[in-house]
N, C-alpha and C positions, 0 to 999 in steps of 0.2 A: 504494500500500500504506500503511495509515493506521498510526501510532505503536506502538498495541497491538498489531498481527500479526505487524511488524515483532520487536520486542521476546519475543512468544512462539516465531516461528521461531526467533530469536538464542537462546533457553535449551534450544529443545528442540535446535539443533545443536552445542551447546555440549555437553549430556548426551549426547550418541550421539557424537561426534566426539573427545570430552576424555576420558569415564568409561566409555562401558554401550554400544559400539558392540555388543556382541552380540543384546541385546534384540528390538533391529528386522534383526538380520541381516546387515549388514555386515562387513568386517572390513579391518581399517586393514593396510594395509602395512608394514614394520620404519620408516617413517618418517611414520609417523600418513595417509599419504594413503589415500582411496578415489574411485572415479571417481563421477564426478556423477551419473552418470544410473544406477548401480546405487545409489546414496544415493537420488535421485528415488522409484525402483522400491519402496524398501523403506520410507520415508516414507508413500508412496500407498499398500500394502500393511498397514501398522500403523495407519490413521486417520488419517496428518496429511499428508494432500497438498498439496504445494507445487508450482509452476511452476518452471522455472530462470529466468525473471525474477524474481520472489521471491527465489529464492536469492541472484543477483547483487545485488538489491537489496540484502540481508542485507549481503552481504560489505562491499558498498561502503560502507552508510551505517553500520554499524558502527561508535560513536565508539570503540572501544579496539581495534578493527582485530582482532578473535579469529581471523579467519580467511583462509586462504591458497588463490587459485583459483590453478592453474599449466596451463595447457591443459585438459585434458577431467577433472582432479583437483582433487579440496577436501581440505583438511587446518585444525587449529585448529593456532594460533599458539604458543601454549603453555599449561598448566595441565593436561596430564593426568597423569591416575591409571590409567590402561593403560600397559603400557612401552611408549616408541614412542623412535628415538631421530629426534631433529629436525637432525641432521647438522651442529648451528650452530659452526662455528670459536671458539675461546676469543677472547677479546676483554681490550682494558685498558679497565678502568671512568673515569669521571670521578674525579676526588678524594672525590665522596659522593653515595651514592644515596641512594633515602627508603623507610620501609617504613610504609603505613596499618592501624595494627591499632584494638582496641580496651581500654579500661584494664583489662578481665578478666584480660584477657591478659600483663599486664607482671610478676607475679609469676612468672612461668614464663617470660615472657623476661630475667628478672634471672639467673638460673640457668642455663639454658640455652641464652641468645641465639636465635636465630634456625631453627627446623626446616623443612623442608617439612612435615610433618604427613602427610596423603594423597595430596602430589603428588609429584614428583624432584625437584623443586626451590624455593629460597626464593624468590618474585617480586619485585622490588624497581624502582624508580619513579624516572626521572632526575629528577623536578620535587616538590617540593611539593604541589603541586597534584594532581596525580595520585595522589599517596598520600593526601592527604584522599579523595579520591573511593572510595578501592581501600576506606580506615579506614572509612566511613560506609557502607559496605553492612550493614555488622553492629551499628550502632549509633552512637556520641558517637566521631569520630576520635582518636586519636593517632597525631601522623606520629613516627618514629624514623629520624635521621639514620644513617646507615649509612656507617662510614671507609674505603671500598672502596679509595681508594689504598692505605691501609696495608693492608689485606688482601690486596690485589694483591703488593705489595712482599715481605709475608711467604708469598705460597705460593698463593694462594686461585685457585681459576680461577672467571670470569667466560665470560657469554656475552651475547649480545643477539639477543633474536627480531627478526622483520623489523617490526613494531610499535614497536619501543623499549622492549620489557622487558626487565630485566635479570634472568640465573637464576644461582645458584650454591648451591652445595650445601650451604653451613649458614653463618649467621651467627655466631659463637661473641660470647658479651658485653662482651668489649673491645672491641671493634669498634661497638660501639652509644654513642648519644648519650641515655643515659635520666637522666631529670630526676629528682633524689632529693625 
């Protein structure tokens, strides 16, 4: 499976799995799962047929791991905007996480810290690295250091996909590292 098909199956399962399972027919479970071969059915049904090789491919070579095969079920990892809940136990953060946004954006996180926006949750990045990647989808990065001990310590609950992201439900602006 070459780079490009790759990359289109990863967005079209990322939209039907994270946002628009209804579209193609599907419908997620209270914890985002649906089985594979009724995903399969409704994929080949809509114009975009894929194999479960493809699919496995997808899951595997996935460099940010979106997605979760558990037996005969596929579920994303995290980032939707359907409710789903993902079951994941609260967690202690490290002493800082990172957040990649873009500098449109820092006026409205000076004030508001940190939203989900469309999602449930804020997604947040154990590495630097990983937050430039997340910050450059949309443009020039800005990473933002995120104080998650101290948010932890004062109340905050934390979670971790099986990925390595981190969710929590709002950043508030003390809690941020912005450069004046």
């Amino acid at each position: 499976m070459d780079e490009r098909r790759t990359v289109k199956v990863s967005k079209y399962l990322s939209k039907h799995l994270r946002h628009e399972p209804g579209p193609i027919g599907i419908s997620l479970d209270a914890q985002g799962w649906v089985p594979v071969e009724e995903l399969l059915r409704a994929c080949a049904r809509h114009g975009f047929a894929l194999t479960r090789d493809e699919l496995d491919h997808v899951v595997a070579a996935n460099d940010k791991q979106r997605f979760a095969v558990e037996g005969d079920r596929i579920r994303a990892n995290q980032g939707h905007s359907v409710t789903v809940d993902l079951g994941l136990p609260t967690a202690e953060p490290p002493a800082y996480l990172y957040h990649g946004t873009v500098a449109e954006a820092l006026e409205t996180i000076r004030t508001e810290g940190l939203r989900p926006m469309n999602r449930h949750h804020v997604h947040l990045s154990p590495d630097r690295g990983t937050a430039v990647r997340v910050g450059a989808r949309r443009g020039a990065p800005v990473v933002l250091p995120v104080d998650s001990g101290a948010m932890h310590r004062a109340g905050h609950s934390f979670h971790v996909t099986a990925n390595g992201v981190w969710l929590t439900d709002h950043v508030p602006p003390l809690y941020l590292r912005l450069r004046e």
